[in-house]
LOTOR-94511 format. One record per residue (C-alpha): residue number from 1; residue in three letters; chain; y, x, z. Coordinates in pm, whole numbers. Example, Ala and Ser with C-alpha at 12.3 -4.5 7.8 and 13.67 -1.06 7.14 Angstrom:
2
<r><k>1</k><r>ala</r><c>A</c><y>-450</y><x>1230</x><z>780</z></r>
<r><k>2</k><r>ser</r><c>A</c><y>-106</y><x>1367</x><z>714</z></r>
END
This chain:
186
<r><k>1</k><r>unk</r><c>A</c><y>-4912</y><x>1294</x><z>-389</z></r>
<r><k>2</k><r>unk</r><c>A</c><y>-4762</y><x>1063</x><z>-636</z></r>
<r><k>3</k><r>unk</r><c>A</c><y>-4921</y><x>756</x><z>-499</z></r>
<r><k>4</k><r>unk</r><c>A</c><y>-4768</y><x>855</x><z>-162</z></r>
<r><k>5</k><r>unk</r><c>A</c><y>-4438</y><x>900</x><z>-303</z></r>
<r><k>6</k><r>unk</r><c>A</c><y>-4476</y><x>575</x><z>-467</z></r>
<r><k>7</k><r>unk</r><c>A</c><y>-4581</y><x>384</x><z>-160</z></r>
<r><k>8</k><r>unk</r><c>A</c><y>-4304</y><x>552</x><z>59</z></r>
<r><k>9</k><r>unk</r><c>A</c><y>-3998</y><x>465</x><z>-132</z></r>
<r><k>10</k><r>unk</r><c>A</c><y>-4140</y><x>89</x><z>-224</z></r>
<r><k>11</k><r>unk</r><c>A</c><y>-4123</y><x>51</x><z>203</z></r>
<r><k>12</k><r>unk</r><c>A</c><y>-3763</y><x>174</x><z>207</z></r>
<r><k>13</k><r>unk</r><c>A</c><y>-3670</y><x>-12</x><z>-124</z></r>
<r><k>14</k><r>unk</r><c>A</c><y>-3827</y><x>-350</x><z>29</z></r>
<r><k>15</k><r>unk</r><c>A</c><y>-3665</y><x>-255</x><z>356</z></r>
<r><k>16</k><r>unk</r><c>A</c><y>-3353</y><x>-284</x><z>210</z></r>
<r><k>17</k><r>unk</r><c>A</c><y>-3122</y><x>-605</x><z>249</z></r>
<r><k>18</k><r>unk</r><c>A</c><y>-3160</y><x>-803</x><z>-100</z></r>
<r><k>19</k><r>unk</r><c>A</c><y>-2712</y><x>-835</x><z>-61</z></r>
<r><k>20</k><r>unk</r><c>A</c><y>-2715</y><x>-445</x><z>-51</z></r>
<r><k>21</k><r>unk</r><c>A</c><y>-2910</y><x>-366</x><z>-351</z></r>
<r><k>22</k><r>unk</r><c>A</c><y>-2731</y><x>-620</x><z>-543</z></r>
<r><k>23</k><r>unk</r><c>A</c><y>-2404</y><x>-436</x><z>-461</z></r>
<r><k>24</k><r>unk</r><c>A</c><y>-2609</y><x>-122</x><z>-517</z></r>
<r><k>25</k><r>unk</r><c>A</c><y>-2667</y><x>-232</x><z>-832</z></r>
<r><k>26</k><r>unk</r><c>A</c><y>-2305</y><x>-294</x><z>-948</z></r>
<r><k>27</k><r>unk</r><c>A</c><y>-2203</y><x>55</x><z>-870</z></r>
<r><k>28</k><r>unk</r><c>A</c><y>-2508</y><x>156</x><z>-1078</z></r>
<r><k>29</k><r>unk</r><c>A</c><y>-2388</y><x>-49</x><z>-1315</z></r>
<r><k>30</k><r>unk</r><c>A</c><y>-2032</y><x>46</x><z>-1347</z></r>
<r><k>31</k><r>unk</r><c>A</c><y>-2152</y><x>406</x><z>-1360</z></r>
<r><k>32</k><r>unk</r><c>A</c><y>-2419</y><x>364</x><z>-1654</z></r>
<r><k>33</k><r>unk</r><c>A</c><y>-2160</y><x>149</x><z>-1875</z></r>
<r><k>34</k><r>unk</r><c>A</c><y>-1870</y><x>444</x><z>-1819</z></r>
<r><k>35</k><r>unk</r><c>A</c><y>-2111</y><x>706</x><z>-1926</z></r>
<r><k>36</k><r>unk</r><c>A</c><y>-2068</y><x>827</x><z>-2268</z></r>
<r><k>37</k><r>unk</r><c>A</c><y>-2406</y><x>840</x><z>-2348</z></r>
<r><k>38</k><r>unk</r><c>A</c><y>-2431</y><x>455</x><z>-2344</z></r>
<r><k>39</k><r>unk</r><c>A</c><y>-2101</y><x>344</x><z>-2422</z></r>
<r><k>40</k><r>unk</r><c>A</c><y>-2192</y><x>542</x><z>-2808</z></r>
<r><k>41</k><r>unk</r><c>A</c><y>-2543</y><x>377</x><z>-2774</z></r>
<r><k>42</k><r>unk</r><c>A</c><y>-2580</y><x>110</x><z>-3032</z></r>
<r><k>43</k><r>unk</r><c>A</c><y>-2906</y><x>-14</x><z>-2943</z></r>
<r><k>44</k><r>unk</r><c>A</c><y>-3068</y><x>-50</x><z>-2586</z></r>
<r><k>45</k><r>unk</r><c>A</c><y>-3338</y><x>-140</x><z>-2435</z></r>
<r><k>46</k><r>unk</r><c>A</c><y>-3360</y><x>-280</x><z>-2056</z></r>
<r><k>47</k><r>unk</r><c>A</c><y>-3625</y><x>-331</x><z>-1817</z></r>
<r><k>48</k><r>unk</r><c>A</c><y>-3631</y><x>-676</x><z>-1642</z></r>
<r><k>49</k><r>unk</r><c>A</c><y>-3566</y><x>-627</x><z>-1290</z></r>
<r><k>50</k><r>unk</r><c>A</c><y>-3825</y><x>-762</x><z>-1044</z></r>
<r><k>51</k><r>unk</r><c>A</c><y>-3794</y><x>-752</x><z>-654</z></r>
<r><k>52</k><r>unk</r><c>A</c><y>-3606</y><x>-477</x><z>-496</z></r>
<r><k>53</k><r>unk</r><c>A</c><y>-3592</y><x>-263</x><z>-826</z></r>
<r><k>54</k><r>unk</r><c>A</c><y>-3209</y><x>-162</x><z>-956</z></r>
<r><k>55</k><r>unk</r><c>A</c><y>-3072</y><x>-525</x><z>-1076</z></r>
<r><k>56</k><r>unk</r><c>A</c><y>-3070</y><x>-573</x><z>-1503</z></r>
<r><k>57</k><r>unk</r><c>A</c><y>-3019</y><x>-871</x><z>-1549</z></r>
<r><k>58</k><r>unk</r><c>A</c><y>-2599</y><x>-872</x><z>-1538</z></r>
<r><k>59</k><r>unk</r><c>A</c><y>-2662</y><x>-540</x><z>-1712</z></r>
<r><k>60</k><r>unk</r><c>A</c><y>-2865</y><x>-705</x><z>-1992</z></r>
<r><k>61</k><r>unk</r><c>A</c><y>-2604</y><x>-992</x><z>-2032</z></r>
<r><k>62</k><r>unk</r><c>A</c><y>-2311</y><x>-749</x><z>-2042</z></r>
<r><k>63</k><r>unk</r><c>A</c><y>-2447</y><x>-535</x><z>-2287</z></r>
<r><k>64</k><r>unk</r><c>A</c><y>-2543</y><x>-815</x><z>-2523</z></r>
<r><k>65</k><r>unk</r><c>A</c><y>-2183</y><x>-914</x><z>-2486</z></r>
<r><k>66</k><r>unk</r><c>A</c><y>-2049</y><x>-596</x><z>-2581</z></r>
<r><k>67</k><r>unk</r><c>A</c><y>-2211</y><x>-647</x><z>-2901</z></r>
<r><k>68</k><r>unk</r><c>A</c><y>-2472</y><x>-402</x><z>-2848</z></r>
<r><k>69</k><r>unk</r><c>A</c><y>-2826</y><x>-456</x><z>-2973</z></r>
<r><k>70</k><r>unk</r><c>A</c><y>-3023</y><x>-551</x><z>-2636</z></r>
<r><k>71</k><r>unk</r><c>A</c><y>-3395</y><x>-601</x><z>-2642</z></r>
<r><k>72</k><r>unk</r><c>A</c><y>-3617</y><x>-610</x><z>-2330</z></r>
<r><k>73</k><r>unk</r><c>A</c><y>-4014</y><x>-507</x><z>-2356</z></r>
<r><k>74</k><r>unk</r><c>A</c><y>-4337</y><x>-764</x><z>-2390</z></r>
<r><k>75</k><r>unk</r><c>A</c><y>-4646</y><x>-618</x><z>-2207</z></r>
<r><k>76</k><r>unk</r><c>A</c><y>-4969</y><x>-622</x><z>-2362</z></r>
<r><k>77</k><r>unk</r><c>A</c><y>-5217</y><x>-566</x><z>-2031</z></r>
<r><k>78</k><r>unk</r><c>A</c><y>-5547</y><x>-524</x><z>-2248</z></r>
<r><k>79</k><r>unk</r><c>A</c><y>-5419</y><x>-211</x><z>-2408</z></r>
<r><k>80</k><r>unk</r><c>A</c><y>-5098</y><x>-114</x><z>-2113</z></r>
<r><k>81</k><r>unk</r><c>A</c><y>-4854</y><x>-101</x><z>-2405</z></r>
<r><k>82</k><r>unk</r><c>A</c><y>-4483</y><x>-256</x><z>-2439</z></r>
<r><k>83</k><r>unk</r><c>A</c><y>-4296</y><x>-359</x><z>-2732</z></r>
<r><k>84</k><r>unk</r><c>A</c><y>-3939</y><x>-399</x><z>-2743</z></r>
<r><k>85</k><r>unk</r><c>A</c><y>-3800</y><x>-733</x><z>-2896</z></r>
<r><k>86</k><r>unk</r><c>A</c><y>-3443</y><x>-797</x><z>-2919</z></r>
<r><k>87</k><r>unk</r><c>A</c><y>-3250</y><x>-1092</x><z>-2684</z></r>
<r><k>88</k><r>unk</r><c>A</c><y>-2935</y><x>-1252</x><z>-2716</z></r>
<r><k>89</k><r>unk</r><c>A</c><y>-2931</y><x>-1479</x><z>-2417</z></r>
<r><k>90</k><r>unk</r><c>A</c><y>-3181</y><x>-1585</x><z>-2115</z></r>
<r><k>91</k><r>unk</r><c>A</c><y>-3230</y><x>-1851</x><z>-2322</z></r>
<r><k>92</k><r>unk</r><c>A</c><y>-3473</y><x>-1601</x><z>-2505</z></r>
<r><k>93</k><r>unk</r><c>A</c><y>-3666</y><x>-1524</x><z>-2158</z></r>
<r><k>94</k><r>unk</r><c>A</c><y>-4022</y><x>-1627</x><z>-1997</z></r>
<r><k>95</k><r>unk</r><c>A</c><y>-4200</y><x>-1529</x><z>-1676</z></r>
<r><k>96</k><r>unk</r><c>A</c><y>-4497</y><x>-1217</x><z>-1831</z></r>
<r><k>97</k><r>unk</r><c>A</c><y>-4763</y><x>-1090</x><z>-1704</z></r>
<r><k>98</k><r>unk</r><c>A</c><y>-4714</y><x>-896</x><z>-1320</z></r>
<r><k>99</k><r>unk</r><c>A</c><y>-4400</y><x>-1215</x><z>-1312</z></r>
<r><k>100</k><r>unk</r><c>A</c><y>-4177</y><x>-991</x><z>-1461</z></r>
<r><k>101</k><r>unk</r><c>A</c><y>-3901</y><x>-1201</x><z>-1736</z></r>
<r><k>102</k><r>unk</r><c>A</c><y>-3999</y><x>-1101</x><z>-2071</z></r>
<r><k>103</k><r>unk</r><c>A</c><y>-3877</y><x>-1188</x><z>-2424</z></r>
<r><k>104</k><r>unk</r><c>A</c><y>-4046</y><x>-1475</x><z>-2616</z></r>
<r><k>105</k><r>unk</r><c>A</c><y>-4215</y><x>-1298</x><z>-2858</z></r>
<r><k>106</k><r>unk</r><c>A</c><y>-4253</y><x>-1583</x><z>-3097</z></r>
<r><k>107</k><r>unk</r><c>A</c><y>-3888</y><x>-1640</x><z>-3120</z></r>
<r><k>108</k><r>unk</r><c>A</c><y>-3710</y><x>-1262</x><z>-3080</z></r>
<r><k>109</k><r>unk</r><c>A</c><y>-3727</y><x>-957</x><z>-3325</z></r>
<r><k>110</k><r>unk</r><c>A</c><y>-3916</y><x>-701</x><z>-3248</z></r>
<r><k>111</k><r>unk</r><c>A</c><y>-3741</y><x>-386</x><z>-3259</z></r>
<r><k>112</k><r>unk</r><c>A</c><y>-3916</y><x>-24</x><z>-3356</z></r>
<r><k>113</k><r>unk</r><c>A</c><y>-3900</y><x>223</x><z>-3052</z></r>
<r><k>114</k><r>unk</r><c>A</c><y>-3706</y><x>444</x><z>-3345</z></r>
<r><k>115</k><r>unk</r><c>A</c><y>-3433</y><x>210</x><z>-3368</z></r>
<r><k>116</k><r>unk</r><c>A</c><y>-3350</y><x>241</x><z>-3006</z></r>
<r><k>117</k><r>unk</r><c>A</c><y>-3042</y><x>457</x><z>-2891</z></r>
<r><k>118</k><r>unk</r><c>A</c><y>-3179</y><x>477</x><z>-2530</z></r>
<r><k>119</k><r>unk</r><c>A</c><y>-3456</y><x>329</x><z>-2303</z></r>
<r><k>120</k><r>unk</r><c>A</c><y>-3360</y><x>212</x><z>-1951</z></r>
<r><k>121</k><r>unk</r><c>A</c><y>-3646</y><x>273</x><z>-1722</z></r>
<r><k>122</k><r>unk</r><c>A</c><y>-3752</y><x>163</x><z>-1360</z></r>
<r><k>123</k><r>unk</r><c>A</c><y>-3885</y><x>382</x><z>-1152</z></r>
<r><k>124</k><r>unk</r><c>A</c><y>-4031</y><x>469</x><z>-782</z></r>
<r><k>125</k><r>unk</r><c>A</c><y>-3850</y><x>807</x><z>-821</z></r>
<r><k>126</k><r>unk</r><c>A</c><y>-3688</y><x>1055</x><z>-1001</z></r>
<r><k>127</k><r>unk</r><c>A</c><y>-3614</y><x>1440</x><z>-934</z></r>
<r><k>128</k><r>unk</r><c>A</c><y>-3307</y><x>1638</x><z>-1101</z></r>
<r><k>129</k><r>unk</r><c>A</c><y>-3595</y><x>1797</x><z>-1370</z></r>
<r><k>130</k><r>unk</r><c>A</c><y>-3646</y><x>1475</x><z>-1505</z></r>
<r><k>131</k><r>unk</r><c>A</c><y>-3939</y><x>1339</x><z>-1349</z></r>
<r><k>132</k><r>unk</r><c>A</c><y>-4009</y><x>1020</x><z>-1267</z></r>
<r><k>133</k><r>unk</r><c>A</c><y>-4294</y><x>763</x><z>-1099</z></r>
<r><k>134</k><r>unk</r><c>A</c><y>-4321</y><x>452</x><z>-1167</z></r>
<r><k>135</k><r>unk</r><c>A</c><y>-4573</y><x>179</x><z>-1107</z></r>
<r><k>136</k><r>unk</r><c>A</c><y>-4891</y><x>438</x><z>-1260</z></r>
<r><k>137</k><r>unk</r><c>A</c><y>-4970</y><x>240</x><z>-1552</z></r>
<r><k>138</k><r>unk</r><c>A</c><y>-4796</y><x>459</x><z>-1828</z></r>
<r><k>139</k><r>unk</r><c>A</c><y>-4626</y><x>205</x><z>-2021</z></r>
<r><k>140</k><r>unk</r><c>A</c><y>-4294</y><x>347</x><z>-2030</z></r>
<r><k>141</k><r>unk</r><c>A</c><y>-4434</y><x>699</x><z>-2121</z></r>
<r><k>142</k><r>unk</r><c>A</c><y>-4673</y><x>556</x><z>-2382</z></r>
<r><k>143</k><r>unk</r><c>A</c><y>-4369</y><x>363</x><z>-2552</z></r>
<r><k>144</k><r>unk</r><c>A</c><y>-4121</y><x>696</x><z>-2542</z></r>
<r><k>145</k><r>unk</r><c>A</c><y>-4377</y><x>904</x><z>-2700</z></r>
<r><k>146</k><r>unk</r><c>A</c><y>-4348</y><x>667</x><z>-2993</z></r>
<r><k>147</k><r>unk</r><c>A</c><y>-3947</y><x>745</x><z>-3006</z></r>
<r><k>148</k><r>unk</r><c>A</c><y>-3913</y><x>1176</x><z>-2877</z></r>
<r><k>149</k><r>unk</r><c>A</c><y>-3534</y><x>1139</x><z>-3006</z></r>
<r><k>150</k><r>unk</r><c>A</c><y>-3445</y><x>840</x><z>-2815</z></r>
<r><k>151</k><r>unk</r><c>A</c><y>-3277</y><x>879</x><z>-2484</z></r>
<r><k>152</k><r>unk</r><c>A</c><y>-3415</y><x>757</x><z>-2149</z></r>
<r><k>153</k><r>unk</r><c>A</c><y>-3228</y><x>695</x><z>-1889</z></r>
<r><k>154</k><r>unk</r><c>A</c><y>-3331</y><x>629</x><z>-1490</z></r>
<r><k>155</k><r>unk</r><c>A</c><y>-3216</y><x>388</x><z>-1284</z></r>
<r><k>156</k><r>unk</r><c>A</c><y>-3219</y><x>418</x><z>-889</z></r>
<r><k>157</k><r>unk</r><c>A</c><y>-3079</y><x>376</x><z>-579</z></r>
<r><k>158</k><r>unk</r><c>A</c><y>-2927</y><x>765</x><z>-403</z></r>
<r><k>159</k><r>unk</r><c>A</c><y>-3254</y><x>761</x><z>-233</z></r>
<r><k>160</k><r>unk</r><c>A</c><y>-3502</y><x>726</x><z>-477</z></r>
<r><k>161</k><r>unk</r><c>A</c><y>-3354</y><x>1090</x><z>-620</z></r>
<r><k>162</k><r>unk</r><c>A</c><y>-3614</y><x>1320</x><z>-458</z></r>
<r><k>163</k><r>unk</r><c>A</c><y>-3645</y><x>1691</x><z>-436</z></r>
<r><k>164</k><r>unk</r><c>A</c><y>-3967</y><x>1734</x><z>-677</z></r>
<r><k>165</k><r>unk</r><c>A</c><y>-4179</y><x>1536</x><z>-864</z></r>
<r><k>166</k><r>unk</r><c>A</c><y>-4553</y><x>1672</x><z>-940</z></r>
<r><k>167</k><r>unk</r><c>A</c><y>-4567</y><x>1590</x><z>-1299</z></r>
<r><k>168</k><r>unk</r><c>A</c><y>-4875</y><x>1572</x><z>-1582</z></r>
<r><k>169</k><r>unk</r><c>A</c><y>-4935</y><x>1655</x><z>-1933</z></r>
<r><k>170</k><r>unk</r><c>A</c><y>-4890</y><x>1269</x><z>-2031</z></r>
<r><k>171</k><r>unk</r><c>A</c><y>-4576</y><x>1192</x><z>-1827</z></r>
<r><k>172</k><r>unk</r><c>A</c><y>-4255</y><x>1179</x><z>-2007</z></r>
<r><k>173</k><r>unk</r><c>A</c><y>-3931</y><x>1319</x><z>-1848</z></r>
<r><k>174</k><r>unk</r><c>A</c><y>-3588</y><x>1110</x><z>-1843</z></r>
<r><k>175</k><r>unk</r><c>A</c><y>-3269</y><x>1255</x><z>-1984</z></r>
<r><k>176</k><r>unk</r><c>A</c><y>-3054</y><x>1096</x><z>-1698</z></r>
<r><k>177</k><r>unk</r><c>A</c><y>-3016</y><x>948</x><z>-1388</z></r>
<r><k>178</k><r>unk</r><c>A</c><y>-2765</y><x>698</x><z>-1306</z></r>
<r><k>179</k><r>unk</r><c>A</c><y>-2722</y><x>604</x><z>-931</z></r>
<r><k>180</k><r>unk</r><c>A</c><y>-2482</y><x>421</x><z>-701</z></r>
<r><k>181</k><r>unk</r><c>A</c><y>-2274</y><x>744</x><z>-678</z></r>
<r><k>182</k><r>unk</r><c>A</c><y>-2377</y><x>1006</x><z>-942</z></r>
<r><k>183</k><r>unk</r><c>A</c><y>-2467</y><x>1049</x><z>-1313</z></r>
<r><k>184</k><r>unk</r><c>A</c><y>-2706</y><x>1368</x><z>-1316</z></r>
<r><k>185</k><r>unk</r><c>A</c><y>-2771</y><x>1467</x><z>-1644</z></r>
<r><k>186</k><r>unk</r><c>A</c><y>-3066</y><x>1691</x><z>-1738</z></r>
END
């Protein structure tokens, strides 16, 4: 069920006209960055954006601007782990493995999932419990395990916001959703 879920809302994300979800996006945006939750935050770590996914990148740049402490994860594919290692600028960027922009490892700090105020994570879809799919690999649920007390927070489009999400032992639930038009909180 969760691989159809996955494959249904990747059509109507891809569908979607690239002008759209960037405007999308900066309603998402405004809506995270007024939410109390993040404008206390301290430390945060982004996903990089790829494709039709909810757009980070002026997210990333704004936040490091604000003075908060912004890292972005490195994937390690031989064991499906991310670290999290701090940016300043896209000067501190490279194309990583799946072409998604990831630190430069040999130049940024790493940062200890502990030391992170809240994780912003992609996602296929989310319910109002929590739940979320994302691409099946675990990464994101192996690297909040490592942190239970930091917040994680969804990004998506209205639609991705389903009505229920089958969920498993392993699979760690978000503590928000931020969309275009609403901030649920769980």
């Amino acid at each position: 069920m969760k691989e159809r879920i996955r494959r249904q809302l990747t059509e109507i994300r891809d569908a979607y006209d690239p002008r759209e979800l960037d405007r999308l996006s900066e309603r998402i945006k405004v809506n995270l960055f007024s939410a109390p939750e993040f404008m206390d935050a301290k430390s945060v770590m982004f996903y990089a954006s790829k494709g039709s996914e909810v757009r980070t990148w002026d997210m990333i740049l704004d936040a490091v601007a604000a003075g908060k402490i912004v890292s972005v994860p490195c994937t390690d594919v031989k064991s499906n782990t991310i670290e999290a290692y701090r940016i300043l600028s896209g000067q501190d960027m490279r194309k990583g493995p799946y072409g998604i922009a990831e630190p430069r490892a040999e130049y940024c700090e790493r940062v200890e999932p502990k030391d992170i105020d809240i994780v912003i994570v992609p996602g296929k879809a989310f319910d109002r419990k929590g739940e979320r799919i994302g691409y099946g690999k675990g990464y994101y649920d192996r690297f909040l395990s490592a942190a239970p007390e930091t917040m994680a927070i969804g990004l998506a489009y209205d639609f991705q916001l389903v009505e229920e999400i089958p969920s498993e032992e392993h699979d760690v639930r978000v503590s928000m959703i931020v969309t275009e038009s609403k901030v649920v909180r769980i």
